[in-house]
N, C-alpha and C positions, 0 to 999 in steps of 0.2 A: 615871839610866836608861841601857841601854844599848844598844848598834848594834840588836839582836837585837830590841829591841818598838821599831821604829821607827812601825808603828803607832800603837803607843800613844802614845809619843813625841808623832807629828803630831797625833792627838786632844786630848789634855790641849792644847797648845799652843794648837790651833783654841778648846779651850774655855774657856781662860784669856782670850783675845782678844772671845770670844764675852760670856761674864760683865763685861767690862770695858765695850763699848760698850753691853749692856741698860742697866748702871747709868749710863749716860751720863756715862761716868769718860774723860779723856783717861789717857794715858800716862803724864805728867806727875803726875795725882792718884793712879793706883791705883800708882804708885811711890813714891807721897810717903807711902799706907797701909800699903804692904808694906815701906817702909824699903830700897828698893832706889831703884840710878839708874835713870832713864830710860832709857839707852842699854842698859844689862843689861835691863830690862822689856822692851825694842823688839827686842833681840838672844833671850832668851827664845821672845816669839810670833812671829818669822821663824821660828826653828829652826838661829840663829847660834851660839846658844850651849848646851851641854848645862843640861840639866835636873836640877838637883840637888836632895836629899831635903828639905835643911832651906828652900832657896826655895819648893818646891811646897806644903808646911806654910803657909809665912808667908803666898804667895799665898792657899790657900785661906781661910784668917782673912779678910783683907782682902777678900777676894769674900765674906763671909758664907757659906761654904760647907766641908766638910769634906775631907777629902783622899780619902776614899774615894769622894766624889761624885766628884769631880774626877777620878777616875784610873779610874772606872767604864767597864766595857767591855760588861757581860754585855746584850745586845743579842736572845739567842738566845728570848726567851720574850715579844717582845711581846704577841701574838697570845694572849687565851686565851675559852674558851668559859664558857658558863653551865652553873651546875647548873639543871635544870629541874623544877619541882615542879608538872606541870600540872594536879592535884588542883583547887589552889590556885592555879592564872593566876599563878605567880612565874615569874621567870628571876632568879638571883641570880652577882655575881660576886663575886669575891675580887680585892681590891688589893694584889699580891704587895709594891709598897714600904711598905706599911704594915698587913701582915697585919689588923688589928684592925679596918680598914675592910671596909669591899663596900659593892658597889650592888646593886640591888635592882628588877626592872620588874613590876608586877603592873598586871594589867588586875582594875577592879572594875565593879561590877554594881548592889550596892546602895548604900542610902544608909547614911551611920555608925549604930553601934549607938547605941543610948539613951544621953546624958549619965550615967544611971546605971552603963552598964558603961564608961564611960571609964577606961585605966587610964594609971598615972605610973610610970615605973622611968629611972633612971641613963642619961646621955646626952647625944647631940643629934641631930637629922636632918635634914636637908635635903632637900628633894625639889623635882621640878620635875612640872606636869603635860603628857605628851608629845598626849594626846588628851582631850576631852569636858570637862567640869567638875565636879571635883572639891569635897569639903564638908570642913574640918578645922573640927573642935570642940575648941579651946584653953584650957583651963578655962572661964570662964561663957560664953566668948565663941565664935563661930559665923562662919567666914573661906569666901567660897567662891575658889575658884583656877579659875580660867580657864586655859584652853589657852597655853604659852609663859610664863602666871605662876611662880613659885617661892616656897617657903615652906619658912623656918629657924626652928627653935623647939627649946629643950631640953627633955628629953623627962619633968623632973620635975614638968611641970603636964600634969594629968590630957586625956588627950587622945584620938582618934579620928577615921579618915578613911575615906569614902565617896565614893559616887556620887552627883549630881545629873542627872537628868534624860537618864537612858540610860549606857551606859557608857565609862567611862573608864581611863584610863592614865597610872602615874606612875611617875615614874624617881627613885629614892629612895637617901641614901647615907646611912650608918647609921655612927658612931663602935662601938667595941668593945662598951659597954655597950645599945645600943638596940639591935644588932645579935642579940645575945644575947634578950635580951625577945622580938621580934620572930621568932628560930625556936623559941621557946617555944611563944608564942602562937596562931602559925600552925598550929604541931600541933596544939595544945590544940583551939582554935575550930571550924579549918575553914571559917572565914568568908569572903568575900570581900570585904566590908570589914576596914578593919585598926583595932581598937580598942587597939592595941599594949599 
């Protein structure tokens, strides 16, 4: 790296040093993983010593992380809004480092549709409920969620989520394939429970 991204330079360094103490590595071990000395390691995250392409490689291995994580700057898009579908009580976002993700907040009203419309498609979801008490019908089985509970479950056992006892709110995060079903569904139904 050179004068000119000193920036980045300091960054990478800080998060080179950053990634070392999470994993509760002295200096010592995450040298002994990256096959460098100690004092190159210590001289490194000072900013003693420049930063070279094939060290910042090896670093990142040894941190279980990639070079491109590592060297990551793009900072300019934390911030982003929901699409809103208020037909349907949705607010949905998108998880720009993982496209194929979103989350999802729908407030519901009713209670799940009939065991018989329960549906199963490709998946998994996680959710948490933010308000009221929630009902997940799980193949034979019948879960209710409380306020601050959460519930993970893949989404190829036939399934279904409502309201209990007035209305609720839940904050849901959907892998690529449930995500899919799920604005299928929503058009299709129209419902305010999610038999996904």
């Amino acid at each position: 790296m050179t004068q000119d991204n000193g920036e980045l330079d300091s960054l990478v360094r800080k998060r080179v040093r950053a990634l070392r103490v999470a994993q509760g590595w002295s200096l010592d071990e995450l040298a002994t993983r990256a096959r460098l000395s100690p004092s190159t390691l210590s001289r490194i995250e000072n900013g003693q010593r420049r930063l070279a392409l094939d060290q910042l490689v090896t670093l990142a291995r040894a941190l279980d992380t990639t070079l491109d994580q590592l060297v990551e700057t793009a900072t300019d898009d934390v911030i982003s809004s929901p699409t809103i579908d208020a037909a349907h009580g949705l607010m949905r976002w998108s998880i720009r480092a993982d496209p194929g993700m979103s989350v999802l907040r729908q407030r519901m009203t009713s209670p799940p549709d009939k065991p018989s419309s329960m549906r199963a498609h490709p998946g998994r979801e996680w959710l948490v409920v933010l308000s009221g008490t929630a009902v997940l019908l799980l193949g034979n089985r019948r879960f209710r969620v409380e306020t601050n509970q959460a519930a993970e479950f893949p989404t190829m056992l036939p399934h279904a989520i409502g309201a209990e006892g007035g209305p609720c709110e839940i904050l849901g995060i959907f892998d690529r394939d449930a995500r899919r079903s799920h604005q299928r569904n929503d058009v299709v139904t129209g419902s305010d429970s999610s038999g996904c």
